[in-house]
C-alpha positions, 0 to 999 in steps of 0.5 A, a space after each residue: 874521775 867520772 864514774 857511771 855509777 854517780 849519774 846512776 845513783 843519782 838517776 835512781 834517788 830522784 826516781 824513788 823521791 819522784 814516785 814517793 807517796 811523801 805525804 805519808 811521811 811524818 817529815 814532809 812537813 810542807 806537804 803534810 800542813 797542805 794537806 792538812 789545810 785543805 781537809 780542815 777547809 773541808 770538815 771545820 773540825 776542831 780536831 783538823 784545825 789542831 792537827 793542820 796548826 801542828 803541821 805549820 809549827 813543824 814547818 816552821 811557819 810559827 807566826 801563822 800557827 799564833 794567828 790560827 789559834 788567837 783568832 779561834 780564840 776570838 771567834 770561840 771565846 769559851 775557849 780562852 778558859 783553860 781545861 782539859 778540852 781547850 788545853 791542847 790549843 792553848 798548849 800550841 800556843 805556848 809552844 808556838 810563842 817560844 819558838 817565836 822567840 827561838 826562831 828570831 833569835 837563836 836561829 836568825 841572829 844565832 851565836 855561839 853561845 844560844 841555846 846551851 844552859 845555863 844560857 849565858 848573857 851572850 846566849 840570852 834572847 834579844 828580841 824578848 816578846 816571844 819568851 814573855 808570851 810563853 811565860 804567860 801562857 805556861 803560867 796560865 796553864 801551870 795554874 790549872 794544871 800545876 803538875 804538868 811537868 813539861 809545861 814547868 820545865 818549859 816555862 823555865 827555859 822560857 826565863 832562862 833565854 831572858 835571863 831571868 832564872 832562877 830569880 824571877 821564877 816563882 818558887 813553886 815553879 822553879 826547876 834550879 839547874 846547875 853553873 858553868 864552872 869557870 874553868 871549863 875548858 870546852 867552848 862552842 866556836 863553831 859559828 866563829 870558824 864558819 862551820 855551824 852548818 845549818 840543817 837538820 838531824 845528821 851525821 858526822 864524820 871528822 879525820 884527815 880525807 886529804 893525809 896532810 895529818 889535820 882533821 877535816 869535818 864532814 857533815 850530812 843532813 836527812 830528808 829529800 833535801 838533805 846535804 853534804 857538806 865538807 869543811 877541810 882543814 885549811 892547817 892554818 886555824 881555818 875551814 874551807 868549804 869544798 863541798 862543791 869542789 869535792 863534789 860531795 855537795 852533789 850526794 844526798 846526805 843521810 842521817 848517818 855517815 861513816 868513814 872507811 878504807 874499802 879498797 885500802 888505797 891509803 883514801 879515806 872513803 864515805 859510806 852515807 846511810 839513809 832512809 832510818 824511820 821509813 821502813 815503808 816503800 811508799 814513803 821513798 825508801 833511798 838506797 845508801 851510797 859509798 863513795 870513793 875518795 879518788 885521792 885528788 880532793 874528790 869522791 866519786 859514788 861506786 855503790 853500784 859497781 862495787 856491789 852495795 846497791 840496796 833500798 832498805 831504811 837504816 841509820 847505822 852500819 860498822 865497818 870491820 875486817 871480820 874474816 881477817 883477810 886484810 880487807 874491811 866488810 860491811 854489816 848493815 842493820 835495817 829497819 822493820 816495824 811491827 807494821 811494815 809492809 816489807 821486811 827490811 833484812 839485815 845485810 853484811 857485805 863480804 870485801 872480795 879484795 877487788 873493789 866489790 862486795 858479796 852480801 852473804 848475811 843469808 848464808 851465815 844467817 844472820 839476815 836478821 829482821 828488827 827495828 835495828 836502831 844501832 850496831 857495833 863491831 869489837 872482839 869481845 873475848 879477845 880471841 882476835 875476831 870481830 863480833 857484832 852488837 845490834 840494838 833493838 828499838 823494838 825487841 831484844 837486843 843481838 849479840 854475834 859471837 865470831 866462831 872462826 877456827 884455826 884461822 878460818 872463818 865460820 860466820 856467827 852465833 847468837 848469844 845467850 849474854 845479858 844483853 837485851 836492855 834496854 827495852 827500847 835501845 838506840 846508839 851503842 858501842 864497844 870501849 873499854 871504860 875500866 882499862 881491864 883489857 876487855 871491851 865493854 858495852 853501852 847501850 843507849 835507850 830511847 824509850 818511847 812510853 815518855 816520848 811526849 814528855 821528855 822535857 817533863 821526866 827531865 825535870 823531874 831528875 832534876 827534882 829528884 822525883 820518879 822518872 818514867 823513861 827506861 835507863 841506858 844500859 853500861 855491861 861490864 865485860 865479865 871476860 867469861 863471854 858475858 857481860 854485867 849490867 852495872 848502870 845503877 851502880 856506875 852512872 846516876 842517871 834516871 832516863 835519857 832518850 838518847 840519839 846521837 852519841 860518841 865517847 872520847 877522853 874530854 880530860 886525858 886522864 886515859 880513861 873514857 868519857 861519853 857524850 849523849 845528844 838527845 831529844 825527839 821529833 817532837 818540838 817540846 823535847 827542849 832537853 840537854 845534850 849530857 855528858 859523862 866524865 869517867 871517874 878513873 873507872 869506878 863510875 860516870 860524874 854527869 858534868 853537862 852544866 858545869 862543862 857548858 855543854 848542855 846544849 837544847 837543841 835536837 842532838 844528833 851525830 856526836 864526833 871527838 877529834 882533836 881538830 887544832 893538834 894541841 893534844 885535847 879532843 874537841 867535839 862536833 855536833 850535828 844539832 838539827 832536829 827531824 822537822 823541816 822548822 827545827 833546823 839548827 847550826 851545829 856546834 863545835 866544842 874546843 877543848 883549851 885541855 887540862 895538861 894531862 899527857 897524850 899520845 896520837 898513833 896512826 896505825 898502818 895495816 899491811 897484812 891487816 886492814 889499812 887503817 888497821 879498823 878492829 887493831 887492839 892498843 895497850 900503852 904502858 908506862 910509869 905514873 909519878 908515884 912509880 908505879 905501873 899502869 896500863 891504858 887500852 884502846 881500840 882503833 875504830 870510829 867509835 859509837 854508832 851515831 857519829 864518827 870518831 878520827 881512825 887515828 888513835 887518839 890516847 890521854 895518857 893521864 899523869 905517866 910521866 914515860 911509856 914503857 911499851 906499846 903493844 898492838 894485836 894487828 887485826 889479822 887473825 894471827 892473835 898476836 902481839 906486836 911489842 914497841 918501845 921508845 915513845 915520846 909524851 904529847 906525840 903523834 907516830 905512825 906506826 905500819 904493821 911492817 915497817 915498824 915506827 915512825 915519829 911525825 911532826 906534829 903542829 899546833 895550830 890556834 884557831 882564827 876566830 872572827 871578831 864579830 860572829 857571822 853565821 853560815 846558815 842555809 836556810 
């Protein structure tokens, strides 16, 4: 099905990117070291060579940056002596000789196993020349200025791709990290299943697009030559790339993609996000795109038909049915900088039940103007209406409170919660981490004071020495309208910048766990994804080492799903950084599980929402000991960097039988539907009118080719 709307979008993208002043964005890497060489050529500054030598590393031209430098060095010999005004080259250099070595072995001979510590034996480098350089070269300036912690931490991370840490490393240098445990049920695959799609910082989305009851991943990079990509799930162990025939592959991508039922045909539908980290004009500020899953194995985009043209930067959005009419609306959180030259509102897209959408965020007044870096929707108080939470990058954060009465809908007030840290926020989400039966709220920091430094406050958490950057924040729902920050008490974690995110429960044991990617635009930011394992509700256990999947690469978009229907929830991974060098394939964590019991329920809205996106879950059943214990959860796509399947995926822990299921239909009613006869490791779909159904659920072993090829495009 052709729509006029594609061939308008499309016109309308390549217009903006025409007439797009590029060489003021920091991302345009090629044009900027262009440039950079020519007003070097001009002045034989110093000062230029460096900035024109930082441009050519973020392009990825690492062997001209170590020509640039050694012959400086050559024709200016004071130089070779490490200080403070020669220490910047000498910075670059060692850098540059790292990236050497990573670029000629974790991207053009990757493997599934690079660059996730501790580096295993199949993970080390094989071409070595460009890792002995660097531990040379941090060596000597570790010598001159031995408490530069970045510097150590990436002079171990040098060691650790020759396998040489922690023997080889000298005692005063050395930064100890933990062991994968054997036991650790997660395994990157992804280069094996021929999706390690090679990009940069993206999103993801994985859920079923075709309703044949198998997960599908689609994937998106960022930048004027960002991609889509779509892998469906072939039923049989495979992917299949139908990028083109689905015609996805003719979408610019965007730093964040989500998925939704707009016009609650039963299709799963695509909202891409652009433009996040431009909010001015002249940087090429690209509207966001919805496209319609026609059913027949492709998407077509509407936004202009449907009402949701806009050209304002942003990364994050969420879907939900707030004024519980049975169709989902749309809330967009945009960028504004204290140096914008335009100020980006927030919008939110009333659904008017025909296909289109009226923005009214003026009329209910929140067209609100922040560096909004994240939002979420959950109902809070439980009074069967959505609210809304905004993270702020530079400012207080925002709660909304939904002041429906008697059914009617009235819009939103600004909350008085504790609720504005971090100081500099970035992903979030609602999730009910204690099973209390009341959302909760994470709320991710990117702290900037450290930007430059993340992989130096890494180390010194790993040397139990202060760390600088700003902690996330966990608030525990008070169920009184207001939330307690409990992060000291809960989570033993002293800093992460944080960029993509998603939560899920990586064990079954029914409550959830989360997984951070991490890192910066900057190359030095080597740092680990984390992950966070729920101790029963008491607090967070970091098991980033011990599960293996502490991978270094720049983190983006986070997606759980259980791709292989055994019962355990995977993880995908967009690992792509925001510099066109920094491209990176992305990972795919297979979950082998652990045994603990499971539930799939697909929920089907009739006089709620179709995918019933908002709809309140609570299974009750009996543990081994007899007693009884209640699991919550919340039907969405979970946090706001990274899309979770819409079917309710449910650890059931050690239950050994479900008592009942109970389900508040996101309609407005606030009541509550009761269900029993339930089957352990089971997968139902469960329709608002119909009542229950069970489906046939089937395993499938992954097909992992012998000899790992990678997909890349570089």
């Amino acid at each position: 099905m052709e729509y006029l709307g594609s061939k308008m979008m499309s016109d309308s993208i390549r217009k903006i990117l025409k007439y797009a002043n590029t060489a003021e964005s920091i991302y345009e890497n090629e044009i900027r070291a262009k440039l950079a060489k020519e007003k070097f050529g001009k002045s034989q500054n110093g000062a230029d060579l460096f900035i024109y030598a930082k441009e050519l590393l973020n392009n990825g031209q690492t062997n001209e940056v170590i020509t640039i430098i050694e012959n400086l060095f050559k024709v200016n010999p004071e130089l070779l002596v490490i200080n403070q005004r020669s220490r910047p080259f000498h910075e670059i250099l060692a850098m540059s000789y790292l990236r050497k070595g990573e670029q000629e072995n974790c991207q053009d001979n990757h493997n599934d196993e690079s660059c996730i510590i501790p580096i295993s034996i199949k993970g080390q480098h094989i071409k070595k020349s460009g890792s002995e350089l660097a531990i040379k070269k941090y060596t000597a300036l570790l010598n001159v200025f031995p408490d530069d912690m970045q510097s150590k931490w990436l002079l171990n991370i040098a060691y650790m791709t020759l396998g040489l840490h922690p023997n080889e490393v000298s005692k005063k240098h050395l930064i100890p990290i933990g062991k994968k445990s054997k036991d650790s049920p997660l395994n990157n695959i992804a280069t094996q299943l021929g999706i390690d799609y090679f990009g940069l910082a993206g999103g993801s989305i994985v859920d079923d697009f075709n309703n044949d009851g198998f997960f599908d991943i689609i994937t998106s990079s960022w930048g004027s030559q960002g991609k889509m990509k779509y892998y469906q799930n072939d039923t049989k162990g495979s992917f299949v790339d139908k990028s083109r025939e689905s015609k996805l592959a003719e979408s610019k991508g965007g730093l964040h993609i989500n998925q939704t039922d707009y016009n609650n045909d039963g299709y799963l539908d695509i909202f891409i996000l652009r433009s996040a980290w431009m909010p001015q004009k002249n940087w090429g500020v690209l509207p966001n795109s919805l496209l319609k899953n026609n059913g027949d194995g492709t998407f077509s985009d509407v936004t202009i038909e449907a009402g949701l043209y806009s050209a304002r930067p942003t990364q994050t959005a969420t879907w939900n049915d707030f004024n519980n009419d049975g169709f989902l609306d749309l809330f967009i959180a945009n960028e504004t900088t204290f140096n914008s030259r335009t100020k980006f509102p927030c919008e939110f897209y009333i659904n008017n039940g025909d296909g289109t959408f009226t923005d009214k965020a003026a009329e209910y007044g929140i067209d609100l103007v922040g560096y909004y870096k994240g939002c979420t929707s959950g109902d809070i108080n439980n009074d069967g209406w959505q609210d809304l939470f905004l993270s702020n990058l530079d400012g207080d954060n925002v709660l909304l409170i939904n002041q429906a009465e008697q059914s009617i809908f009235k819009g939103f007030q600004k909350s008085i919660a504790n609720i504005k840290k971090p100081n500099e926020s970035f992903g979030c989400w609602f999730f009910d981490y204690n099973n209390d039966g009341f959302e909760d709220l994470y709320v991710a920091s990117y702290d900037r004071t450290a930007f430059e430094d993340q992989g130096g406050q890494f180390a010194n958490e790993l040397l139990s020495k202060p760390v600088k950057t700003e902690n996330s924040c966990l608030y525990k729902n008070n169920k009184k309208g207001d939330f307690e920050n409990l992060t000291t008490e809960l989570i033993q974690e002293k800093g992460i910048s944080t960029m993509g995110c998603n939560f899920g429960d990586m064990n079954n044991d029914g409550f959830l766990d989360f997984y951070l990617a991490t890192g910066a635009p900057d190359l030095r930011a080597i740092v680990p994804n984390r992950m966070y394992i729920n101790q029963n509700g008491s607090k967070f256990k970091d098991e980033t080492f011990s599960l293996g999947v502490g991978h270094i690469q720049k983190g983006h978009a986070i997606s759980f799903g259980d791709l292989d229907n055994d019962g355990d929830q995977d993880i995908y991974a967009v690992m792509g950084g925001a510099f066109k060098g920094d491209g990176f394939p992305n990972a795919f964590f297979e979950n082998s599980g652990n045994g603990n019991h499971w539930i799939k329920l697909k929920l089907e809205g009739s006089s709620s929402n179709r995918p019933a996106i908002g709809a309140r879950i609570e299974i009750n059943g009996e543990t081994k000991t007899g007693d009884s214990r209640s699991i919550f959860k919340t039907v969405g796509s979970g946090a706001s960097f990274g899309a979770n399947p819409l079917t309710a995926e449910i650890g059931l822990g050690e239950l050994k039988s479900i008592s009942y299921i109970k389900i508040n239909w996101p309609n407005g009613k606030n009541e509550i539907s009761t269900y029993t006869d339930f089957n352990l490791d089971s997968k139902y779909i469960i329709n608002e009118e119909s009542g229950v159904q069970e489906t046939n659920l089937f395993p499938i072993s992954f097909v992992k080719s012998k000899q790992a090829i990678s997909h890349h495009s570089h």
